[in-house]
C-alpha positions in Angstrom: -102.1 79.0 295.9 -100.4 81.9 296.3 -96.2 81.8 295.5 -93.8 83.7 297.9 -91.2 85.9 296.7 -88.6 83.4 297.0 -90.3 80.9 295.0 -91.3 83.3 292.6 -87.6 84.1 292.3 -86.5 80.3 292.3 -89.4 79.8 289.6 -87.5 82.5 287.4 -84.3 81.1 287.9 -85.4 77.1 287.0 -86.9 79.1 284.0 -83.3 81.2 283.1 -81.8 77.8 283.2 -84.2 75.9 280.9 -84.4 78.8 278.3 -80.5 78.6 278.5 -80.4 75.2 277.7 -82.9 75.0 274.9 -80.8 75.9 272.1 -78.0 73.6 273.3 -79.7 70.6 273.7 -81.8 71.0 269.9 -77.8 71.8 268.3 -77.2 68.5 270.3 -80.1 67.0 268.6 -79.2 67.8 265.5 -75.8 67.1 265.2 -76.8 63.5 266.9 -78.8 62.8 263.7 -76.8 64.0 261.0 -73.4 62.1 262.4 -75.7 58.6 263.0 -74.6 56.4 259.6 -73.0 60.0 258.2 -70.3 57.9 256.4 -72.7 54.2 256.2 -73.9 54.5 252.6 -71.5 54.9 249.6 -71.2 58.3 248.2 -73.5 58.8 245.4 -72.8 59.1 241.5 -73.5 63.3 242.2 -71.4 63.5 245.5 -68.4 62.2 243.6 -68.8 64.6 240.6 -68.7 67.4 242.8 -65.3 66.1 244.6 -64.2 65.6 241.1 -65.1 69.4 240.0 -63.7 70.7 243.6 -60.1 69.1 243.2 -59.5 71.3 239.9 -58.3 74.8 239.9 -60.6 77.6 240.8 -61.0 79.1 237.3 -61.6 75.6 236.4 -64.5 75.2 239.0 -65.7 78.6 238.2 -66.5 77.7 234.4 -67.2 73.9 234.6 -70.8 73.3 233.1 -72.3 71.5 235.8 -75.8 72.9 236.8 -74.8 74.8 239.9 -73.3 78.1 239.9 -69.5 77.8 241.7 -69.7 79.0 245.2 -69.7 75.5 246.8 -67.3 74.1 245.1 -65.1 76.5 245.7 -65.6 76.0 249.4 -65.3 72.3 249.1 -62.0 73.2 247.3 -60.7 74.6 250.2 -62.6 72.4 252.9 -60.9 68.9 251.3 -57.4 70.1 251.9 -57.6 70.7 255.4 -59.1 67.6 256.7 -57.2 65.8 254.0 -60.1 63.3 253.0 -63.1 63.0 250.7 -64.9 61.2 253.2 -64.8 65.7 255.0 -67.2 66.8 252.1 -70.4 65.3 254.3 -69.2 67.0 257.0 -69.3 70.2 255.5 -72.6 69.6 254.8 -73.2 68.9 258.6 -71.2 72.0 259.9 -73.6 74.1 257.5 -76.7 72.1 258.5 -76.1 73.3 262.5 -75.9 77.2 261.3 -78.9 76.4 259.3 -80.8 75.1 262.7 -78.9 78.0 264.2 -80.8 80.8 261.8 -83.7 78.7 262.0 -83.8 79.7 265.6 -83.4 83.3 264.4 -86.3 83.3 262.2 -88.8 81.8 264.9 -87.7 84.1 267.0 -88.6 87.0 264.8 -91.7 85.5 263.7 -93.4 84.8 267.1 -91.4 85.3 269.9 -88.4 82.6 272.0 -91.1 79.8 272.5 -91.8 79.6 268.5 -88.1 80.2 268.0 -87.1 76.9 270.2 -90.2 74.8 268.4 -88.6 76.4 264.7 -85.0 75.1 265.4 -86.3 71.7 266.9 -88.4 70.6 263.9 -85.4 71.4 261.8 -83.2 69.6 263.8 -85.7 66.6 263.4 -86.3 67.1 259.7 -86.0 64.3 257.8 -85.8 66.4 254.4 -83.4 68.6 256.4 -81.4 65.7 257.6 -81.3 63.7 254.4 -79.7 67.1 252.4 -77.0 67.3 255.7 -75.7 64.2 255.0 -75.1 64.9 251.6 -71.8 66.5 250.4 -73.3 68.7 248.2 -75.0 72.3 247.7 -78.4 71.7 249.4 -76.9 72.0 252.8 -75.3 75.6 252.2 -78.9 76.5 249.9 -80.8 75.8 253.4 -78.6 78.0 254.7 -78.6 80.7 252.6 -82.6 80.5 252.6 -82.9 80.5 255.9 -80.7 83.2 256.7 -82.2 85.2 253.8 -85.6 85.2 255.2 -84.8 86.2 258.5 -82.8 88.9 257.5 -85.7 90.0 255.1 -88.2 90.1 258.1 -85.2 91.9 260.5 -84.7 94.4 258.1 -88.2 95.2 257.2 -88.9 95.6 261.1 -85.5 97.8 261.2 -84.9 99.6 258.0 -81.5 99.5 259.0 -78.6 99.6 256.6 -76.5 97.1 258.4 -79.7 94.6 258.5 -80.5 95.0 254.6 -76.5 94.6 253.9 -76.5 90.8 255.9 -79.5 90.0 254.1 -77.9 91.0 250.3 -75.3 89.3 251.4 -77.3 86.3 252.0 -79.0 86.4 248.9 -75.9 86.9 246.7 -74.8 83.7 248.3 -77.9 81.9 247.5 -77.6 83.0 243.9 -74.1 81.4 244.1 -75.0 78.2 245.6 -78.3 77.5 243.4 -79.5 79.0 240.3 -83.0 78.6 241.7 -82.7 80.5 244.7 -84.1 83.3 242.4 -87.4 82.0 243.3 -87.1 83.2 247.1 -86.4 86.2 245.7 -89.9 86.3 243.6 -91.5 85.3 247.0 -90.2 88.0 248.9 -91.3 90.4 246.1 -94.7 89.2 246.7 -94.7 90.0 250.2 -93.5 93.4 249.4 -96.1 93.5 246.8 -99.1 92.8 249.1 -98.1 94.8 252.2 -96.9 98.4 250.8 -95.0 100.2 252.8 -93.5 104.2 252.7 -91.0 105.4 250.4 -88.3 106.4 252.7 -88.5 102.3 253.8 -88.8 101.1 249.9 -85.8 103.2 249.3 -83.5 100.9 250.9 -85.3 97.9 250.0 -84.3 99.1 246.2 -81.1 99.9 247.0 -80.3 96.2 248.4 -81.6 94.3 245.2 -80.4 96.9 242.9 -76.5 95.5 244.5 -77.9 92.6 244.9 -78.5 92.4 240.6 -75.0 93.9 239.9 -73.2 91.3 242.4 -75.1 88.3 240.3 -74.8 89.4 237.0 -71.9 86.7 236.8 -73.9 84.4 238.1 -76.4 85.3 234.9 -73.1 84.4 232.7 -72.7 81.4 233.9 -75.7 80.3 234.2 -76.1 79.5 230.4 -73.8 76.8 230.5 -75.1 75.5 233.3 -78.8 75.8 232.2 -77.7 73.6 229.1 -75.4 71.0 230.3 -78.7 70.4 233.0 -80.9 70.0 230.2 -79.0 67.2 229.0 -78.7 65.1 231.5 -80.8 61.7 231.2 -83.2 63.0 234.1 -84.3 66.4 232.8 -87.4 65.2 231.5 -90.2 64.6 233.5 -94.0 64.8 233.8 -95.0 67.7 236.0 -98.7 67.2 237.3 -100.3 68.0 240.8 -99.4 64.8 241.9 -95.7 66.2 241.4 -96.5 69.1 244.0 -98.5 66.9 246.3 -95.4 65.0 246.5 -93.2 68.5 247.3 -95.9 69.0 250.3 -95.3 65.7 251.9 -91.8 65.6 251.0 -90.9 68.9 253.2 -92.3 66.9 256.2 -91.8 63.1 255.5 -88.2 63.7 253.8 -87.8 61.1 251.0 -88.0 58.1 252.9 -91.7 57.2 253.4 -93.9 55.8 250.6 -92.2 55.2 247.2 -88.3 55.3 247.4 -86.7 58.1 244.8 -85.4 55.8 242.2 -89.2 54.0 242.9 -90.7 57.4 241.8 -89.4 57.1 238.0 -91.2 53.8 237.4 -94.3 53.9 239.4 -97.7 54.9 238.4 -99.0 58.2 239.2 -101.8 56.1 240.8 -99.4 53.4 242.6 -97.5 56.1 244.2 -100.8 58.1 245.8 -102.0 54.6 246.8 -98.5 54.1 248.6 -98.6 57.4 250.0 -102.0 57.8 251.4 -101.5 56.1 254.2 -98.7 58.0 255.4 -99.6 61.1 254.7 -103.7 60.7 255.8 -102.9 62.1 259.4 -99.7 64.3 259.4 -101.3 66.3 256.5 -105.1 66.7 258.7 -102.1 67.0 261.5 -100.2 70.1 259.5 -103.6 71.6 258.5 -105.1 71.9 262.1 -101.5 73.7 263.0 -101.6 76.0 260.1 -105.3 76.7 260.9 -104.6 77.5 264.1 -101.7 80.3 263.2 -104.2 81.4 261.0 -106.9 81.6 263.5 -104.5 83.9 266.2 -105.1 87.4 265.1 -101.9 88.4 266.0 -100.0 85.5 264.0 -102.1 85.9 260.8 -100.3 88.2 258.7 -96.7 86.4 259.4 -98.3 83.3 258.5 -99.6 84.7 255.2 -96.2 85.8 255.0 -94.7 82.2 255.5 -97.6 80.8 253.4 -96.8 83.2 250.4 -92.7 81.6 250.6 -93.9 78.2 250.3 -96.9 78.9 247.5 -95.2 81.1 245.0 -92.0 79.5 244.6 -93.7 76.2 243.6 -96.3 77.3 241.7 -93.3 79.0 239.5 -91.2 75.8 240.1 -94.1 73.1 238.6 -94.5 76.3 236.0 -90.9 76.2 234.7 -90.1 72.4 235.1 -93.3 71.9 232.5 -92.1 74.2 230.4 -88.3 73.4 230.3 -85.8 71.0 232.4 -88.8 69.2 235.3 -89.5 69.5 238.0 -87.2 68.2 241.6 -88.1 68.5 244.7 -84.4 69.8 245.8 -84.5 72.8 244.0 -87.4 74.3 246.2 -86.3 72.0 249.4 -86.0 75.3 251.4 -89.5 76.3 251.2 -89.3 73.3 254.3 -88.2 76.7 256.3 -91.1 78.9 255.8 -93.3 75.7 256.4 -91.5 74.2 259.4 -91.8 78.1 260.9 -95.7 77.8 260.4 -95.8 74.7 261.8 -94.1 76.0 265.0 -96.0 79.1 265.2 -99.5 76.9 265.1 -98.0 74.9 267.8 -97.7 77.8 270.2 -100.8 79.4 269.2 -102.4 76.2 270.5 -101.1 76.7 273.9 -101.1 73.5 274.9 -104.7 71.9 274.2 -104.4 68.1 273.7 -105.2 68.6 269.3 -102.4 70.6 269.4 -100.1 68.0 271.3 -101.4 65.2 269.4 -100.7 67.0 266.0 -97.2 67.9 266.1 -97.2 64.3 267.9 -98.4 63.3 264.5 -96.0 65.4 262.4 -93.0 64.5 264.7 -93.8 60.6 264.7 -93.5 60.5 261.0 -90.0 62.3 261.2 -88.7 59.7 263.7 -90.2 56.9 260.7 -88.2 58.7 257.7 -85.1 59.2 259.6 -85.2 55.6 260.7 -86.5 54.2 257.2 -83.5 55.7 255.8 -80.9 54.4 257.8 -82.1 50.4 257.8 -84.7 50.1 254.8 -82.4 49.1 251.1 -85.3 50.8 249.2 -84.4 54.3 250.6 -80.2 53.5 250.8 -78.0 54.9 247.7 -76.9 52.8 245.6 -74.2 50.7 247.1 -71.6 51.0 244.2 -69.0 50.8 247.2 -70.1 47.1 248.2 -70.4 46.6 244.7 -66.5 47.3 244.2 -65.5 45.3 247.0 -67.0 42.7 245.3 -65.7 42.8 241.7 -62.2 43.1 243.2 -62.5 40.3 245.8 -64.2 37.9 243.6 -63.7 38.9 239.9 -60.8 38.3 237.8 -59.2 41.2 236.4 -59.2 39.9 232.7 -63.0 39.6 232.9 -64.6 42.9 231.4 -67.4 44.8 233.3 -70.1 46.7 232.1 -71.9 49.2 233.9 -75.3 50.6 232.9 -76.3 53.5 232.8 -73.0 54.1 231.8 -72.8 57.6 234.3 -72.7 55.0 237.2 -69.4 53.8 236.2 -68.2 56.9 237.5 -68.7 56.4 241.4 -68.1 52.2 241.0 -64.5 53.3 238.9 -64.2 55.8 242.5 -63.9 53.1 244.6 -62.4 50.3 242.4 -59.2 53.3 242.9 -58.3 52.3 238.9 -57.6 48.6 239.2 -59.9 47.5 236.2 -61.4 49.2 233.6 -65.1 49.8 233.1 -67.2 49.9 229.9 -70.1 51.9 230.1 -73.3 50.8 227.9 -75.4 53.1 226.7 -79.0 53.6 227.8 -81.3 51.3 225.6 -84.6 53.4 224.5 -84.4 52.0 220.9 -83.6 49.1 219.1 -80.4 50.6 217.8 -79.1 51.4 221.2 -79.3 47.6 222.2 -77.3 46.8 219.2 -74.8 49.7 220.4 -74.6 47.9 223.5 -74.6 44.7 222.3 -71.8 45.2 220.1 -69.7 46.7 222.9 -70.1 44.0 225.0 -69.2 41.5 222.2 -66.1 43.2 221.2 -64.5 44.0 224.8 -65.3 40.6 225.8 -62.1 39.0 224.4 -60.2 37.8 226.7 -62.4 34.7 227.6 -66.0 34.0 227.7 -67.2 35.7 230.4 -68.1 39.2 231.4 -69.7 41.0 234.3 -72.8 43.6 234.2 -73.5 46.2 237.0 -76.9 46.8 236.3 -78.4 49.9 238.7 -80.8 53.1 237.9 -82.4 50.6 235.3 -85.4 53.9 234.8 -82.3 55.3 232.9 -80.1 52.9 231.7 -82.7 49.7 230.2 -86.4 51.3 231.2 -88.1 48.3 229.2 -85.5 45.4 230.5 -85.2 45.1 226.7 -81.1 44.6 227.2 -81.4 42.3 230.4 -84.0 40.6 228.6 -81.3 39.9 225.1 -78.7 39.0 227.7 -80.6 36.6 229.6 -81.3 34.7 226.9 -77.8 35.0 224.5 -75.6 35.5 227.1 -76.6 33.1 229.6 -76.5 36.2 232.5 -76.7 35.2 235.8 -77.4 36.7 238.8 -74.5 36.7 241.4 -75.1 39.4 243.7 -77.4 42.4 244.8 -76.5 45.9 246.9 -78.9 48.2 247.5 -80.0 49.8 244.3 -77.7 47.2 242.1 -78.0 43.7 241.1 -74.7 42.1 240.1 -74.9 39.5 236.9 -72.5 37.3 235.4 -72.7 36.3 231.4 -71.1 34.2 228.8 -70.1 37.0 225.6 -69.7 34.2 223.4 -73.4 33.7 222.5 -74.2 37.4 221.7 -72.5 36.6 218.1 -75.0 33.9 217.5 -77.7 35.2 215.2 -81.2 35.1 216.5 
């Protein structure tokens, strides 16, 4: 049936409108699921080191040993005073995670056109990963920024050659290099891009240039970085096993987010086995789902060499990731989290490449059923909840007498409890019990604080750090008489009698 000219018109019109609305109603999205249960759960034992390292002085932030290179603690140190509360720190995150959807847009736009731009920003807007790091007061937020934005710039200003375009994109990456000391790995990504597709001098000229600044502007970010690098690599969960299992994980993580199959804290005291045989389920049909959709930007002639491009930002930063955490501090998933971008990107374009045909609606069906499971499993599930150290308080101040000692162990998780007790009782922090002589250690502290009378109070929480064996809860449980009077999510709550630990066994 032939249209008239006026429908024709009306037709382009209804379409103006639609495309004018897009973007709106995905921010809309967005922002709906980063604000639902922003402030629920308590902050974690990370969040409130970073407000602690924010409320100092500048040249104090700038030199504190902390892992992370200063830029966003700088900009938490002038966020917090404005909105005058700590509880504002998640909301930066949140403000940063709407320009991230924002250049997200951008980068599916320059990738494959509006349609893949719109289907870009709306599976970032649904991502649980995404979501989970914009709820966060920390970096990550302003590293998916900074990733995001890089790699569309990088694309722009390849297209261009521009000066103005390569300027915004060093920019971009000096700000990366600020925010995370791995963000260096983009930057090996995008020089293997440049590696396989050679272009003219006079267009390599100014490619040079930019990273040439870009190397003077972070050689204080190289300084610091030593400090950083070292204080990391003592932290209780440097260490870990790095195995294909570890980057299967990544894969489904960028997808799934971190709240499907075996919980974080799950994840340090699982089998390798136990957690595929959890996961498998899951990730059976959104990974033949993201497979068919990569296949198919593959298969489109004209989308093949951006999706090589994409594919190359995902592959090489964790294969030099898994490379470096074997060889040094681990491996986490957060420090390549970005490479959800690139994927997420692919993931659109296969969706429009598929133009329509039911496999391809019932693929990102697959792939965006699973993000509506995470985001949900996170909110009501206890296995995917911090660790409630704020419930926790409550309790030792509504029901605990103030001359009854408490212990906390690990002992790094007296920090966020002592946060929201506000200083009202003092905490003794146990040490983490590998060896024989560290449950003495501990032992002995509890025996010598407990003076007062005979009973004492243990916040027992991370136990893959603090008592991996059970060897202390075990000694307690049976000298101390400990008790179980309350659990949050992530802690159990005991009660004991000190005056048995002196008894000789």
């Amino acid at each position: 049936m032939n249209l008239t000219g006026e429908s024709r018109r009306y037709e382009v019109q209804a379409g103006s409108r639609v495309a004018r609305g897009a973007l709106p109603a995905i921010l809309a999205v967005a922002l709906a699921l980063r604000v639902w249960g922003l402030q629920t759960q308590s902050l974690t034992m990370d969040e409130v080191t970073d407000l602690t390292i924010a409320k100092q002085s500048l040249g104090a932030i700038i030199v504190t040993a902390d892992g992370f290179p200063p830029l966003f603690h700088i900009l938490l140190h002038w966020w917090l005073p404005v909105f005058g509360s700590d509880r504002s720190a998640r909301w930066l995150s949140v403000a940063v995670s709407l320009l991230t959807v924002l250049a997200m847009w951008k980068l599916g736009r320059r990738v494959g056109g509006p349609l893949v731009g719109w289907a870009s920003a709306l599976l970032l807007a649904i991502s649980p990963l995404h979501i989970w790091y914009s709820q966060e007061g920390r970096a990550y937020g302003l590293y998916f920024l900074c990733a995001a934005l890089a790699i569309w710039l990088f694309f722009r200003a390849r297209a261009t050659d521009q000066p103005r375009d390569w300027v915004c994109y060093g920019a971009s990456v000096v700000a990366g290099l600020y925010t995370h000391y791995a963000f260096a790995l983009l930057l090996v990504a995008l020089a293997a891009i440049v590696a396989v597709e050679p272009s003219h001098w006079v267009r390599f000229r100014r490619l040079a240039l930019t990273h040439a600044g870009i190397a003077v502007l972070a050689l204080p970010c190289a300084w610091l970085a030593r400090a950083d690098v070292s204080a990391q690599m003592a932290w209780p969960e440097a260490q870990h096993s790095v195995n294909l299992g570890t980057l299967a994980y990544a894969l489904f993580s960028f997808v799934a987010g971190h709240s499907v199959g075996p919980s974080l804290r799950e994840l340090h005291t699982v089998t390798a086995m136990d957690a595929i045989r959890e996961t498998i389920p899951w990730a059976a049909a959104p990974g033949l789902a993201c497979a068919y959709l990569i296949w198919l930007a593959l298969k489109d002639g004209k989308s093949r060499p951006t999706a090589w491009r994409l594919i190359l930002l995902i592959a090489v930063p964790l294969a030099m990731c898994v490379t470096l955490g074997a060889l040094s501090a681990g491996f986490r998933v957060r420090y390549v989290a970005w490479c959800a971008i690139p994927l997420l990107a692919l993931l659109a374009l296969g969706v429009v490449r598929g133009r329509a045909r039911w496999p391809t609606a019932l693929a990102a069906g697959v792939v965006v059923s699973l993000a509506m499971v995470s985001i949900f499993r996170r909110q009501f599930d206890v296995r995917y909840m911090n660790e409630d150290t704020r419930e926790a308080a409550r309790y030792l101040a509504a029901q605990v007498d103030p001359a009854q000692p408490v212990f906390v162990t690990p002992g790094y998780m007296a920090g966020p409890l002592a946060y929201y007790l506000r200083g009202t009782r003092e905490l003794g922090a146990l040490p983490s019990v590998y060896t024989s002589a560290d449950l003495g250690a501990a032992l002995s502290l509890i025996q010598t604080k407990d003076q007062v009378d005979s009973s004492f109070w243990l916040v027992y929480t991370r136990t893959f750090h603090g008592d991996p064996k059970g060897r202390l809860l075990n000694e307690l449980r049976e000298r101390a008489h400990l008790v179980l009077r309350a659990t949050f999510p992530g802690i159990e709550l005991y009660q004991g009698r000190g005056s048995g630990l002196g008894r000789e066994r």
